[in-house]
N, C-alpha and C positions, 0 to 999 in steps of 0.2 A: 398529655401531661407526663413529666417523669418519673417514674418511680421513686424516685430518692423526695421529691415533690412531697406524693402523697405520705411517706414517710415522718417529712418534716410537718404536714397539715398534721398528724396523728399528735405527733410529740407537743403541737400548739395546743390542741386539744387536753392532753393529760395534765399540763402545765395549767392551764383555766380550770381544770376540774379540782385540782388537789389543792388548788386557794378554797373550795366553797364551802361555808361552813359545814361543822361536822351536824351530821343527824341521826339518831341513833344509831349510832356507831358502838361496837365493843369495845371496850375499855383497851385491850390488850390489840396494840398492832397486829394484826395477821404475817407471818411466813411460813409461806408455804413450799414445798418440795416438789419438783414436777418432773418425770420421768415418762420418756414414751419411746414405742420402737413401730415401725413400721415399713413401707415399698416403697420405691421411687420408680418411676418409669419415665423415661426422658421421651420428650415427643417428638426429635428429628429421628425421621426413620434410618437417617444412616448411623447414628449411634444404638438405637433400640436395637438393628439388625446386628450388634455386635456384643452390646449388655440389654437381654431383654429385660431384665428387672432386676432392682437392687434394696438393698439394705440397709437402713439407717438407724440410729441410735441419739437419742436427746436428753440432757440434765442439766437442771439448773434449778437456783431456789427461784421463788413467784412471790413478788410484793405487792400487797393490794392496797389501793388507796383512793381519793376521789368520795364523790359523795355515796353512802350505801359499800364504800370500797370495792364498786364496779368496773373499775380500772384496776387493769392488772400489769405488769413490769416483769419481765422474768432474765435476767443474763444467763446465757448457756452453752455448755462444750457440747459437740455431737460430733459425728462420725458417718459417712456414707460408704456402703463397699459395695462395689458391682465385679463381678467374676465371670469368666468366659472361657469355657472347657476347649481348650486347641483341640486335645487327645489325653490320651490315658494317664500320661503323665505331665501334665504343663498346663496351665492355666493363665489368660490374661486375666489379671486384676486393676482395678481403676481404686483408687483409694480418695477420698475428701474429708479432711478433716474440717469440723469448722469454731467458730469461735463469733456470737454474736447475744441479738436479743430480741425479742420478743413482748409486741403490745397488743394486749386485748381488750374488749370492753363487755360487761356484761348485758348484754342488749335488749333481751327480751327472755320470756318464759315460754315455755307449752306442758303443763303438764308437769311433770318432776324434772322435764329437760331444760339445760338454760342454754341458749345460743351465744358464742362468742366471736361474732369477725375479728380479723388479727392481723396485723402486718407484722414481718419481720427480715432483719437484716444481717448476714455474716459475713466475716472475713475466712477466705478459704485454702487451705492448702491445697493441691491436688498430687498424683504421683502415677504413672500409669507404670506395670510393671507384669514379670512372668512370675508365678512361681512352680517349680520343677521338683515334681515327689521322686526320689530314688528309695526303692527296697518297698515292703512290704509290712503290715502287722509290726509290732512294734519294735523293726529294726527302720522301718520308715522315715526319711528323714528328707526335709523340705529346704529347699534351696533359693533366692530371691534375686534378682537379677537388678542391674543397678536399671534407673527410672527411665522408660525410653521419652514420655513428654512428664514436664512438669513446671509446676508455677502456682502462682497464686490469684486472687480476683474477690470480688464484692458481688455477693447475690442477694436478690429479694424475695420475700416472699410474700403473698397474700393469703385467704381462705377464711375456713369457716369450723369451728369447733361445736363441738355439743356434747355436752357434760349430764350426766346423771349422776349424782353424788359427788364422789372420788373420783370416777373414770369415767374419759371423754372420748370420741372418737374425730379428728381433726382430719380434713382434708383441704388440701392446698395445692398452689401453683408457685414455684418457684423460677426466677428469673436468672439466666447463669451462663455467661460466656467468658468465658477466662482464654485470656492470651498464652499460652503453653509453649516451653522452651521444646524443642526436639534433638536429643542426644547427638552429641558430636559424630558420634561411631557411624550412626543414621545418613547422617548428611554426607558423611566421605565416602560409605557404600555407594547412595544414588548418584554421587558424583564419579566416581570409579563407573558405574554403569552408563553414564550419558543423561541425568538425570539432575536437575538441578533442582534443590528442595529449600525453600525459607528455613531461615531458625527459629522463627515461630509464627505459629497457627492460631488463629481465633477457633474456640469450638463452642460448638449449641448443646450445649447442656442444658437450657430447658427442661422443666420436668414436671410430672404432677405425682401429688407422694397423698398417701394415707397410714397416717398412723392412731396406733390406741394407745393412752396414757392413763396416766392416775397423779391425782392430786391431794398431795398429805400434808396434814399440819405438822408443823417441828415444832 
């Protein structure tokens, strides 16, 4: 089954649920604020051998609704950065911006924890790039090189949250292969050398991420 599949079974679901009638419900719609930072580690080993672990950042507000308002809705911007020390002064950076959404249900209890499985989907930017410190202490200054791959693509993701109050801790598996253009400069090198290179690459970006968040009422 495909991913975009179980996505669209979810969203059939959320749609059935927020017809049923209300039951003790709070008067007052819930919006809530969701913010979380956390790891990614990509699981093709030839990308992990190049970014062992990376960076992420997510915000968006969360609408709750469904019966009990156990259904949750959240649209959100986030940010991925993975960095790789060349040497002293240069660093590869992979940057992913993204732009999507997130569905949860509130599933079960244990205790004061409440368990939420989640699917979710964004659209991606990517950009791979160096950046280059010249000087020292606060004559230091950082330098950025134009994007050697870049492009855009559609990821998924799946997992499993677990909330105590406010703050939850989410892990997941994200689904991620983007088509990447490769820099003009690139191709005319390996061709100058005897080397004949695509203008673009599929890559396994796969990854499994763990993050901590928190969830505020506005």
């Amino acid at each position: 089954m495909k991913w975009t599949q179980i996505i669209a079974g979810w969203m059939m679901l959320v749609l059935s649920v927020s017809n049923l009638p209300a039951q003790e419900r709070p008067e007052k719609f819930p919006v809530l604020l969701d913010a979380e930072v956390g790891v990614d580690r990509f699981t093709a080993s030839t990308m992990h051998s190049i970014f062992p672990v990376g960076a992420n950042l997510k915000l968006g507000p969360v609408f709750a609704f469904g019966d009990q308002w156990r259904f949750r809705m959240r649209p959100h911007a986030g940010v991925t950065f993975f960095s790789n020390e060349i040497d002293d002064w240069v660093t590869e950076q992979l940057l992913i911006v993204e732009l999507g959404g997130q569905v949860s249900y509130d599933a079960f209890y244990f205790g004061q924890a409440t368990f939420f499985p989640y699917v979710a989907a964004d659209f991606n930017w990517v950009g791979n790039f160096d950046a280059e410190q010249e000087g020292d202490g606060d004559d230091t200054d950082v330098t950025y090189s134009d994007s050697y791959l870049r492009g855009t693509g559609f990821s998924q993701e799946m997992g499993l949250r677990i909330q105590v109050r406010e703050w939850y801790v989410k892990l997941g598996y994200e689904f991620f292969r983007p088509r990447l253009k490769i820099q003009k400069e690139i191709i005319e090198d390996d061709l100058a050398s005897g080397y004949i290179t695509p203008r673009t690459h599929r890559f396994n970006f796969n990854s499994f991420n763990m993050t901590v968040g928190a969830m505020l009422s506005l």
